[in-house]
C-alpha positions as CSV (number, residue, x, y, z in Angstrom):
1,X,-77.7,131.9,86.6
2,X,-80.6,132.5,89.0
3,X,-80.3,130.3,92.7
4,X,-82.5,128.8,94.8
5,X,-81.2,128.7,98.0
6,X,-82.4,125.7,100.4
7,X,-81.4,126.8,104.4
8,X,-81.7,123.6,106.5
9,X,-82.0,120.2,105.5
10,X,-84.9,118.7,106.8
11,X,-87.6,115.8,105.2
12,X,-89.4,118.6,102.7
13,X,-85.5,119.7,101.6
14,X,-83.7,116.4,101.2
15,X,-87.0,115.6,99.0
16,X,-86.2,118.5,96.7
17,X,-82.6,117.7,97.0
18,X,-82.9,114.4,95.8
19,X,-85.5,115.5,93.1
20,X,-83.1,118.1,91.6
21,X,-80.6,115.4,90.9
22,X,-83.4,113.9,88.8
23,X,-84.6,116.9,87.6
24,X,-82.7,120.4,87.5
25,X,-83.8,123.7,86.8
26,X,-82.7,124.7,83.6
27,X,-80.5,128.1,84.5
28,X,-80.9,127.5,88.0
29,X,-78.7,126.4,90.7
30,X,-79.5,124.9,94.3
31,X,-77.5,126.1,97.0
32,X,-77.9,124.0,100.5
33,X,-77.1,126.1,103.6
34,X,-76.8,124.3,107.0
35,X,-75.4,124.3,110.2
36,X,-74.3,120.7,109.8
37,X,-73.0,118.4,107.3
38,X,-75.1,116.0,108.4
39,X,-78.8,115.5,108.4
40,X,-80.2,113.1,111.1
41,X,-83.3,111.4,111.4
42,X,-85.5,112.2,114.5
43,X,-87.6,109.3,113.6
44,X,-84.8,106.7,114.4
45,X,-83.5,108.3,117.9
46,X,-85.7,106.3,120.1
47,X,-84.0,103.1,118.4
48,X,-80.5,104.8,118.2
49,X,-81.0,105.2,122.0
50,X,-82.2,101.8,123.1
51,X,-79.3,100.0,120.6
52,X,-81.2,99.0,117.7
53,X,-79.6,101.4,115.2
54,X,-75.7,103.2,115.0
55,X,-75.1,106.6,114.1
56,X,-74.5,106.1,110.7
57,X,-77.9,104.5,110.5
58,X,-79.8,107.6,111.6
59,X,-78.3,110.3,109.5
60,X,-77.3,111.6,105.5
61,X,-74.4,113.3,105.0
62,X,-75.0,116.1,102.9
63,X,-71.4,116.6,101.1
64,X,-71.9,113.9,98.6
65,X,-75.4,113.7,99.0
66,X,-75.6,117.5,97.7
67,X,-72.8,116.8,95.0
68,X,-74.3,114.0,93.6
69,X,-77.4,115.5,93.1
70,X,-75.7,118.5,91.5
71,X,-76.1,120.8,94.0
72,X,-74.1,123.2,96.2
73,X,-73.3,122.9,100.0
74,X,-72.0,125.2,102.6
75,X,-72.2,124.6,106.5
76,X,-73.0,127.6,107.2
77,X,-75.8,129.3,109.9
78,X,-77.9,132.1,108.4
79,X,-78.8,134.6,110.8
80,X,-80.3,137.1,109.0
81,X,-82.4,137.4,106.3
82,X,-82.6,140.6,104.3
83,X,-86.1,140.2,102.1
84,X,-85.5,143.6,100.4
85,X,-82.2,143.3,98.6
86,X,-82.9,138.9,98.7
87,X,-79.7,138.3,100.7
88,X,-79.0,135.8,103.7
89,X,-76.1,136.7,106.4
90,X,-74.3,134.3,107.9
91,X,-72.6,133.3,111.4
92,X,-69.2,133.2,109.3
93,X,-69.6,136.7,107.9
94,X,-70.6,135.5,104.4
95,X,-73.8,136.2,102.8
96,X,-75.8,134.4,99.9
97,X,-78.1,136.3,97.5
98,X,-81.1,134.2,96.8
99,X,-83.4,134.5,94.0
100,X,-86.4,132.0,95.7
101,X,-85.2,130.9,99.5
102,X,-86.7,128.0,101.9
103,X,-86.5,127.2,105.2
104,X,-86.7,124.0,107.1
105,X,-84.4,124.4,109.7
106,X,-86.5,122.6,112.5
107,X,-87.1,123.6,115.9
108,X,-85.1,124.2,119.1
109,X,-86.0,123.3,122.8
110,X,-85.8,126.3,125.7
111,X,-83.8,125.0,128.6
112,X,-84.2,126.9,131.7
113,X,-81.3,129.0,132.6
114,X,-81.0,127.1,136.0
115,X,-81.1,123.9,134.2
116,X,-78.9,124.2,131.9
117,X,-75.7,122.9,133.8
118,X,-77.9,119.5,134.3
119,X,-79.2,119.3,131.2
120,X,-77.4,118.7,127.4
121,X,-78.1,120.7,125.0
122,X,-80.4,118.4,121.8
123,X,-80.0,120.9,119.1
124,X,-78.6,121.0,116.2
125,X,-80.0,116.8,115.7
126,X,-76.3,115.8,116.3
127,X,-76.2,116.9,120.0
128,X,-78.9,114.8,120.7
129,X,-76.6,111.3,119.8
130,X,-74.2,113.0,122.3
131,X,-77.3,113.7,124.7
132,X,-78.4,110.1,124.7
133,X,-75.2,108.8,125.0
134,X,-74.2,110.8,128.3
135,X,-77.7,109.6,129.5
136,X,-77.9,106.0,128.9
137,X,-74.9,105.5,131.3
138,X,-76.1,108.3,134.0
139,X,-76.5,107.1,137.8
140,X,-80.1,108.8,137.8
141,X,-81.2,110.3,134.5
142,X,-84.4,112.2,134.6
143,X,-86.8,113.0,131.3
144,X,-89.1,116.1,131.1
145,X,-91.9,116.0,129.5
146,X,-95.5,114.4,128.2
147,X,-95.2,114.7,124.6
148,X,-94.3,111.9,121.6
149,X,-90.7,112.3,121.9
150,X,-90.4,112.5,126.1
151,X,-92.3,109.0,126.1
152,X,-90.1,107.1,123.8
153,X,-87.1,108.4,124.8
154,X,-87.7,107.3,128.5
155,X,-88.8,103.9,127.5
156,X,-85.6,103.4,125.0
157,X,-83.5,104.7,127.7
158,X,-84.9,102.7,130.6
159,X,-84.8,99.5,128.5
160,X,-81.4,100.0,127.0
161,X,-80.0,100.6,130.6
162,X,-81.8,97.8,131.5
163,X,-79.9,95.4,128.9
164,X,-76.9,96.8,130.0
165,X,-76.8,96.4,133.8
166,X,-78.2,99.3,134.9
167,X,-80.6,99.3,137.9
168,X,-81.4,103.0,139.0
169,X,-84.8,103.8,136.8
170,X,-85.3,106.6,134.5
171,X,-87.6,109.2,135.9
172,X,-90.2,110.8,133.3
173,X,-91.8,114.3,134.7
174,X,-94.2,115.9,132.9
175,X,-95.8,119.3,133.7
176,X,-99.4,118.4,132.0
177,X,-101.2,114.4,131.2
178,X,-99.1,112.8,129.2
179,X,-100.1,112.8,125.4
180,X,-103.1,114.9,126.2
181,X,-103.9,114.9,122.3
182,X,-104.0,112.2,121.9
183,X,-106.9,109.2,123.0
184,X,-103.5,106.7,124.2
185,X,-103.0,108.2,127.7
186,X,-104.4,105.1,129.7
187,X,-101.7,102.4,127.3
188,X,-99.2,104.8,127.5
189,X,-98.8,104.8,131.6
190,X,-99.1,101.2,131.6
191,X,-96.2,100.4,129.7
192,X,-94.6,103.0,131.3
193,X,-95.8,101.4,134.7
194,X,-94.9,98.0,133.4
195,X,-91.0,98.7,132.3
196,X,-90.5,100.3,136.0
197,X,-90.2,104.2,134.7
198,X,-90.7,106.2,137.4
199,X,-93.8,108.7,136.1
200,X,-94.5,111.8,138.0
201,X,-97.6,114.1,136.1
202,X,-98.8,117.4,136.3
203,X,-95.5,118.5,138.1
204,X,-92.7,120.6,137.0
205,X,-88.6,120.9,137.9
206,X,-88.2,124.2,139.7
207,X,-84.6,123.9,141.4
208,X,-81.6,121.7,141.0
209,X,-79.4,121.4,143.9
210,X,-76.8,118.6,144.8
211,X,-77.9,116.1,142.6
212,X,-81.4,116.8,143.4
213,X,-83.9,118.1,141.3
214,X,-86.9,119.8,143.6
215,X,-90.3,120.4,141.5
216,X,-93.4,122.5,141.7
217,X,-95.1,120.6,144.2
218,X,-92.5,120.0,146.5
219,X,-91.1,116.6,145.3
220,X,-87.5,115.8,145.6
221,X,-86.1,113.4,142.8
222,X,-82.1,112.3,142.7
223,X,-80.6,113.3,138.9
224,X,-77.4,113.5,137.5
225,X,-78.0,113.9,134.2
226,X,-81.7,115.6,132.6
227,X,-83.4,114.9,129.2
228,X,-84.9,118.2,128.6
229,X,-87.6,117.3,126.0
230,X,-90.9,119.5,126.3
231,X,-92.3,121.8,123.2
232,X,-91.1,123.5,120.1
233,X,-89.9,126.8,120.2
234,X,-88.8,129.0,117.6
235,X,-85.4,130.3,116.3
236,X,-85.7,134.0,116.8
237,X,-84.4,134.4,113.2
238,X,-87.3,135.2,111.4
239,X,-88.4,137.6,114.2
240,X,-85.4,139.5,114.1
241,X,-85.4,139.7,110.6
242,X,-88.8,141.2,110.6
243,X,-90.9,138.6,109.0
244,X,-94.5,138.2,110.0
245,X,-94.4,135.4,112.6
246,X,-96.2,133.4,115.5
247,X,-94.2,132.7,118.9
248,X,-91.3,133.1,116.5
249,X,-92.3,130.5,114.0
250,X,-92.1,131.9,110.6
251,X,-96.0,132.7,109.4
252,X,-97.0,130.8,106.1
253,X,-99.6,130.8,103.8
254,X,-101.4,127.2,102.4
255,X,-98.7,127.7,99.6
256,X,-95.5,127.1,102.4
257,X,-95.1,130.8,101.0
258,X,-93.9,133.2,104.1
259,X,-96.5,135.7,104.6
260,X,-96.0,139.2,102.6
261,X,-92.9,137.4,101.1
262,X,-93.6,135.1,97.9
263,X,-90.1,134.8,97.6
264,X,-89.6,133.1,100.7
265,X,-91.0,129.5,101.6
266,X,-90.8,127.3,104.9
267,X,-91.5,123.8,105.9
268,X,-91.6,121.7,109.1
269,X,-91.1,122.9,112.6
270,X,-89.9,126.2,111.7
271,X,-93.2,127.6,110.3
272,X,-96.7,128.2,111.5
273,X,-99.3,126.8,109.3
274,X,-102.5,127.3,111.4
275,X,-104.1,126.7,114.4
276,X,-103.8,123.0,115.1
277,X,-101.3,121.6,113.0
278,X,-99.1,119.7,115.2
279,X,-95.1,119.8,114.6
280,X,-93.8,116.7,114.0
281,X,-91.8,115.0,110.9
282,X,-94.8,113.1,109.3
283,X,-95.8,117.5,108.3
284,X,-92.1,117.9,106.8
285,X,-92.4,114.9,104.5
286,X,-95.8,115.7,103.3
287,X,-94.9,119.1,102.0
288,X,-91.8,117.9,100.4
289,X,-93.8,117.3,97.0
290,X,-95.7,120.5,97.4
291,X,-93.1,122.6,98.2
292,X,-91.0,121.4,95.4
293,X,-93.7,121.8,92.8
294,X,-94.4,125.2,94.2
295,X,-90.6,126.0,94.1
296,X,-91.3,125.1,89.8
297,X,-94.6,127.2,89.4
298,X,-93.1,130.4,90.5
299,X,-90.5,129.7,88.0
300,X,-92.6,128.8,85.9
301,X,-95.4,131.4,86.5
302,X,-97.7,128.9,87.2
303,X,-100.5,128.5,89.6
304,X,-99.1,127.1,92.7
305,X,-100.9,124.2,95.2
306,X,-102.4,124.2,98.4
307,X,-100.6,122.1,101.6
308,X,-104.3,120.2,102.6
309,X,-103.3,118.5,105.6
310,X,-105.2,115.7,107.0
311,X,-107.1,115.7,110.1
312,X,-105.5,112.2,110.8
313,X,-102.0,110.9,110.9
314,X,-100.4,107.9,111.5
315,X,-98.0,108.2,114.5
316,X,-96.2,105.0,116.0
317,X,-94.5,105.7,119.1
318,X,-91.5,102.9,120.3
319,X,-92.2,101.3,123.3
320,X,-88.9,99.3,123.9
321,X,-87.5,95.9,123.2
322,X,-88.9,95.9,120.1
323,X,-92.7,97.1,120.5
324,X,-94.8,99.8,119.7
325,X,-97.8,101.8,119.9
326,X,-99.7,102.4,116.6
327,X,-102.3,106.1,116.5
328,X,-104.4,106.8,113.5
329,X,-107.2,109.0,114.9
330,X,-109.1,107.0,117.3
331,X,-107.6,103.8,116.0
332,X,-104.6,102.2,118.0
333,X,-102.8,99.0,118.4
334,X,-99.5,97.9,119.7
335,X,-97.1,95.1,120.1
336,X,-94.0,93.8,118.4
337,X,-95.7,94.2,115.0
338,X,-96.4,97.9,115.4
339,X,-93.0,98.5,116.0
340,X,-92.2,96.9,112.6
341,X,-94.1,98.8,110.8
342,X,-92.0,101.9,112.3
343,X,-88.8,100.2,111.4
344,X,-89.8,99.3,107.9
345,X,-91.1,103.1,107.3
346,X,-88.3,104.4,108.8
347,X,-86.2,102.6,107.0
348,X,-87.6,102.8,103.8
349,X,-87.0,106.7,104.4
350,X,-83.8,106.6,105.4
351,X,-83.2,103.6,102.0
352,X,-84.2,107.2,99.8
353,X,-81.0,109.4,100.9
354,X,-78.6,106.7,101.3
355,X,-75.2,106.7,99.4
């Protein structure tokens, strides 16, 4: 019996997850390895956060969701990866030979070391319910960063505190132009304007002291809890294990194949696809199909497909109290019917890896 081992369960491996229970491998098993036994949806924080969805709602739990499909799951972390003799190593001490392995493992955030005491930790997904929780009900909580996932977060927070009696603002800081990739800058600081966040731009926390965070430029801001959300950085994993990689991220051909290594595949945050590929979830569920027909051909000795990305995705980022913003290259809209059109994909996701 020859294994495939999946390592993280992210959109591109609950996809081949789900199609294994549909279609195995004749005299192959799938092995799952991951840190959690649960899978949560980043997609569905923003409305975890402002009270639209519970817990439950925003996650798959991968015990019965791997043994339904007919495959095996361990919680364990891999922390090296030995290409030559096709092994993974483990946090526990076990190790897991692999005949074809992919990773989709995600991304982690760097917290400065003198932040850290200020700021929860967001990863592994599951810390981040405890994050939003400890931040919703914080005197002043502060956000960092211009990105997607800093914007939504400080607008869910600010209007779920809002609902629930809280007066003190959330702060949003961001150390560049907030969603400078994107043509939604001017809408995006008037709804921010327009809930009452407090936005500071181009500025950056350099101390904490007392309750008081002091930034590049000299501004003093009160904060008792910080939502650390600014770029993607890499696991040092495939680094260490002396894969070719990018600022850590593992390097992969148009295949998802790791470069040098057919034998070794990657999808979503973890790898580096190019120049100008963006990491976000709408990636990860794209190369789901590819990455399981790929998975097949190798088998199969077949010729494998390309990942063509498109030069435009749909993005919808969550306003609060029900509204949201709608991107599709230099088309936008927003409103309450936006935001249904997130909830309905979300859901509709979610509906796939359900019990």
């Amino acid at each position: 019996m020859r294994t495939i081992v999946l390592v993280g369960a992210g959109h591109a491996h609950l996809h081949i997850i789900r199609a294994w229970s549909r279609e195995p491998i004749p005299n192959w098993r799938l092995v799952v390895l991951s840190s959690s036994s649960y899978q949560y949806y980043s997609g569905m924080f923003s409305g975890y956060a402002e009270g639209h969805y519970n817990e439950k709602e925003t996650r798959v739990p991968l015990v019965p969701f791997c043994r339904i499909a007919g495959a095996l799951f361990y919680e364990e972390t891999v922390t090296k990866i030995d290409a030559a003799t096709q092994t993974l190593y483990c946090a526990s001490g076990k190790s897991y030979p692999y005949d074809l392995v992919s990773f989709d493992i995600g991304s982690r955030i760097d917290i400065p070391l003198n932040f850290e005491e200020i700021s929860p930790q967001i990863k592994p997904a599951d810390k981040m319910i405890e994050a939003i929780e400890s931040i919703r009900t914080t005197e002043h909580p502060v956000v960092i960063g211009g990105g997607a996932a800093a914007v939504e977060m400080a607008l869910s927070i600010h209007e779920w505190r809002k609902n629930n009696g809280y007066s003190n603002p959330v702060q949003l800081i961001s150390k560049s132009a907030l969603l400078s990739e994107t043509n939604a800058q001017h809408s995006v600081r008037d709804e921010l304007r327009a809930a009452g966040v407090h936005l500071k731009e181009q500025d950056s926390p350099s101390s904490f002291h007392e309750s008081v965070i002091t930034t590049a430029s000299g501004n003093m801001y009160p904060c008792t809890s910080m939502f650390w959300l600014t770029g993607a950085s890499s696991f040092s994993l495939f680094a260490e294990s002396g894969l070719v990689t990018e600022e850590g991220f593992l390097v992969v051909t148009p295949t998802l194949q790791a470069a040098e290594q057919p034998l070794i595949f990657a999808a979503g945050d973890c790898a580096h696809f190019g120049e100008g590929i963006a990491k976000n979830g709408v990636h990860a569920v794209k190369q789901g199909p590819i990455l399981w027909y790929n998975l097949q051909a190798i088998i199969l000795n077949q010729k494998l497909r390309a990942y063509e990305p498109k030069s435009n995705q749909l993005s919808i980022l969550s306003l609060g109290n029900r509204r949201a913003l709608a991107l599709y290259g230099n088309k936008s809209f927003k409103g309450k019917l936006a935001w249904k059109l997130k909830n309905r994909i979300d859901q509709n996701f979610m509906r796939k890896y359900r019990l």
